[in-house]
C-alpha positions as CSV (number, residue, x, y, z in Angstrom):
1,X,0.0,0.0,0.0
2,X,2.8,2.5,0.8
3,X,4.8,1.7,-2.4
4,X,1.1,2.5,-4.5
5,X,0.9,5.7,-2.3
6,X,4.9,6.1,-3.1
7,X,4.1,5.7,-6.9
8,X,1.1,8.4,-6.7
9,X,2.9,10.9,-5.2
10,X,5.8,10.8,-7.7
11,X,3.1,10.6,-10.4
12,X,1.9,13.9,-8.8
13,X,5.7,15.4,-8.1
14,X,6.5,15.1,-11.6
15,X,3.3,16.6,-13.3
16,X,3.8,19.4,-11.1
17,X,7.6,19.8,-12.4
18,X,6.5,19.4,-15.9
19,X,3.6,21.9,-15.1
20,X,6.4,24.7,-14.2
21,X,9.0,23.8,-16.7
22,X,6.2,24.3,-19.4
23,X,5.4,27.6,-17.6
24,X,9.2,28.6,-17.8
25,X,9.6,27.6,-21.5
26,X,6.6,29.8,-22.3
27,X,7.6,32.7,-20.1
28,X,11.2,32.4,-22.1
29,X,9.0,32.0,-26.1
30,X,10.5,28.8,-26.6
31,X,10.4,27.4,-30.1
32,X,7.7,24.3,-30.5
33,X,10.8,21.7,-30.6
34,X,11.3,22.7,-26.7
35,X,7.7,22.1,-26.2
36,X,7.7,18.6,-28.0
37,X,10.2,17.5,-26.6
38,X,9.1,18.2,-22.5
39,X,5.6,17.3,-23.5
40,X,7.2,13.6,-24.8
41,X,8.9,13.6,-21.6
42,X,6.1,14.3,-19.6
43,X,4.4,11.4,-21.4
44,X,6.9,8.9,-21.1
45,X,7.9,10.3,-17.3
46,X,4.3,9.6,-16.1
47,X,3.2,6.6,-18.7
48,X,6.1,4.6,-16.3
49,X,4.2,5.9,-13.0
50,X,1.0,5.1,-14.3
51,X,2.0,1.3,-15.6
52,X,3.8,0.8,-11.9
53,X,0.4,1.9,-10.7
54,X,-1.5,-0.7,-12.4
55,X,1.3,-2.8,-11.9
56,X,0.9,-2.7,-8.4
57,X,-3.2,-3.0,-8.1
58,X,-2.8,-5.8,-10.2
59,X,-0.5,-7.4,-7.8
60,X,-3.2,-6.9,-5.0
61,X,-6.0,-8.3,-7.4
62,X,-4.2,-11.1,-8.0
63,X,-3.2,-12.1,-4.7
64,X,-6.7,-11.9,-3.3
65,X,-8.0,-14.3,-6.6
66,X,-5.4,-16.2,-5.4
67,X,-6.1,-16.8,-2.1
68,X,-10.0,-17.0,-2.6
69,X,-9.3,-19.6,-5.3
70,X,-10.3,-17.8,-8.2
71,X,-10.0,-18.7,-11.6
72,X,-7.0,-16.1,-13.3
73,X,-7.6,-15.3,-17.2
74,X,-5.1,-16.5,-19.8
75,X,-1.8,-14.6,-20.2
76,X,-3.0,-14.9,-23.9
77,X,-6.0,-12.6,-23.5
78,X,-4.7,-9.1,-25.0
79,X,-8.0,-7.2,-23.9
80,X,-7.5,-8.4,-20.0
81,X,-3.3,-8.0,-20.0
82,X,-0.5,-5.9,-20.7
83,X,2.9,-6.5,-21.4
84,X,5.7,-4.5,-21.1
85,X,7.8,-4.6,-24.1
86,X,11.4,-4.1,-22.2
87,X,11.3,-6.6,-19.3
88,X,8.1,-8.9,-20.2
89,X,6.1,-8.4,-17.0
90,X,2.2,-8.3,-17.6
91,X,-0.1,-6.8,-15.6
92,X,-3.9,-6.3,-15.7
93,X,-5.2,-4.2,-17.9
94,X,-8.6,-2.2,-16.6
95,X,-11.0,-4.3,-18.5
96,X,-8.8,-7.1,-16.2
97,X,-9.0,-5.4,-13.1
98,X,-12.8,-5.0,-13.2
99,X,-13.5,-8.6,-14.6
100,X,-10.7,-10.2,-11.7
101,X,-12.8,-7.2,-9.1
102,X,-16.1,-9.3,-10.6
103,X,-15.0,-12.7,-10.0
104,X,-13.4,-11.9,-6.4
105,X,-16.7,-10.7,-5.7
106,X,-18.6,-13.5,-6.8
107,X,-16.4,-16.2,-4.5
108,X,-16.5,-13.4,-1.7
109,X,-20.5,-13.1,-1.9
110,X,-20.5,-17.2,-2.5
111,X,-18.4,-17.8,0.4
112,X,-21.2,-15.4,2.6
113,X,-24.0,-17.1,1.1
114,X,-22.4,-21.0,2.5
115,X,-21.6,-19.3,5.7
116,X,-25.5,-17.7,6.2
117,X,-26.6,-21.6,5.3
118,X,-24.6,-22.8,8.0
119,X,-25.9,-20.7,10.7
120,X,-29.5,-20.4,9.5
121,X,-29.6,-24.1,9.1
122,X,-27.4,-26.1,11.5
123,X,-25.9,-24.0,14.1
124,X,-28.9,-21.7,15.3
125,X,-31.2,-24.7,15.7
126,X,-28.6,-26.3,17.4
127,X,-28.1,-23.9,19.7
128,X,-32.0,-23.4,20.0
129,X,-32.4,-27.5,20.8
130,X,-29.3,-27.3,23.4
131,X,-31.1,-24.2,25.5
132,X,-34.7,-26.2,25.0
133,X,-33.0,-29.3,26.3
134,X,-31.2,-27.2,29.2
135,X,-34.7,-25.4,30.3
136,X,-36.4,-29.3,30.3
137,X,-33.7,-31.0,32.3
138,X,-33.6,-27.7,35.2
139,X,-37.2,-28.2,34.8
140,X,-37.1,-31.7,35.4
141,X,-35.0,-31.4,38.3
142,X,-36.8,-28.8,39.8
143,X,-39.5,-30.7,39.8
144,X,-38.0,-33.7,41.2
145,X,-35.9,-31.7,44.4
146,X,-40.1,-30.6,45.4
């Protein structure tokens, strides 16, 4: 959580230094070249923040699929994954985090659902037939002390 925070605040740092060395070409009339160039910069400076970002709530997503048991999409799938072309490592694209957000749902809600069955169907009768046969036997030996 502190390295996404991290990653947000130097997405944030950097906009804001791009933001003033636009303002300081302008000031100076720069020629459109200058301007290219920082604005290519800018877009390559934050595009890296943003793919750590989703690199990093993909790693969360992932983790929880994993631990609930939930089925992960094919590396295959272009629509769900992203790949980045220097090192190789995929990560989910958005259209993969809201279907992987979907599913982890689901086996969340699923999981509820057995748990409610369980108390509605074994465990609160139980306990009601325990404290029934409880009240009978005091009343049973209440009766039998008089």
């Amino acid at each position: 959580m502190f390295r996404l925070w991290k990653l947000k605040w130097r997405g944030f740092s950097a906009q804001r230094s791009f933001d003033q060395k636009e303002k300081k070409l302008k000031q100076e009339k720069a020629n459109g070249y200058a301007l290219a160039e920082l604005a290519a910069d800018r877009h390559y400076a934050l595009q890296d923040i943003e793919d750590g970002i989703d690199y990093l709530r993909s790693r969360k997503l992932l983790d929880d699929a994993r631990s609930l048991d939930v089925e992960i999409p094919p590396h295959s799938d272009r629509d769900i994954w992203q790949e980045d072309a220097e090192n190789g490592v995929r990560w989910l694209t958005s259209k993969g985090r809201a279907h992987m957000r979907k599913t982890i749902d689901e086996a969340v809600i699923r999981r509820r659902e057995v748990k409610a069955w369980w108390w509605k169907t074994v465990i609160i009768p139980a306990i009601t037939v325990l404290t029934g046969l409880a009240g009978a036997l005091i009343g049973v030996m209440a009766f039998r002390r008089k």
